[in-house]
C-alpha positions in Angstrom: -2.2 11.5 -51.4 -3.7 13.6 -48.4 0.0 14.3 -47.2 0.8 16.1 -50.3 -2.8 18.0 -50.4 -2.4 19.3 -47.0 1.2 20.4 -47.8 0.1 22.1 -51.1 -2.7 23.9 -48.8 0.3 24.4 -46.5 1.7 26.5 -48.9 -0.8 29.4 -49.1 -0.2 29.8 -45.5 3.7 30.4 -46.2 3.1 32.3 -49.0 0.6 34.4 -47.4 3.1 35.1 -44.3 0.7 37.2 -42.3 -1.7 34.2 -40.8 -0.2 31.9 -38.6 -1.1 27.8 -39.3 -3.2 26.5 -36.5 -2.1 23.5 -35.3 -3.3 20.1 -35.3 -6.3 19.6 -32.9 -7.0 15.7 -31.8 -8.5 13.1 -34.0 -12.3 12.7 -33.5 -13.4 9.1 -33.7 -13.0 7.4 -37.0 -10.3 10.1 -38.3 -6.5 9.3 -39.1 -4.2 11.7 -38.1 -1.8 12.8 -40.9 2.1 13.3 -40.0 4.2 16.4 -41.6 7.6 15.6 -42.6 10.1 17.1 -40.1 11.5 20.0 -42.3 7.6 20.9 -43.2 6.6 20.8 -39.2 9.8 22.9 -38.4 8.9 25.5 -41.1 5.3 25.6 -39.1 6.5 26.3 -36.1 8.8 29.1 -37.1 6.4 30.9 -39.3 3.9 31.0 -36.3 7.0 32.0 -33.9 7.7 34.8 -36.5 4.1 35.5 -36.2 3.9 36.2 -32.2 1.8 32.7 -32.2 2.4 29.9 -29.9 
C-alpha cells in the first residue's frame, strides 16, 4: 500500500516535468525504507538528468 501511494504521488512529478524528484534521504530511526521498482527508479533518474539535476 505505501509503494503504490508514493508511486501515485510520483506521478505529479512526471506529469509536471519541470521539478526534478528529490531523492531518497536515509531512514531516521524507526522508519522503513520503501523500494521503487526498477523501471520507476530508472524513469527518476532520467527525468532529473533531463532536468540538469544530479
Amino acid at each position: 500500500m505505501a509503494l503504490d501511494a508514493l508511486i501515485d504521488a510520483l506521478a505529479f512529478y512526471f506529469d509536471d516535468e519541470r521539478r526534478a524528484i528529490p531523492l531518497p534521504s536515509a531512514a531516521q530511526r524507526g522508519e522503513q525504507m520503501i523500494g521503487l521498482p526498477a523501471d520507476v527508479s530508472a524513469a527518476v533518474l532520467q527525468l532529473n538528468k533531463e532536468l540538469g539535476v544530479g
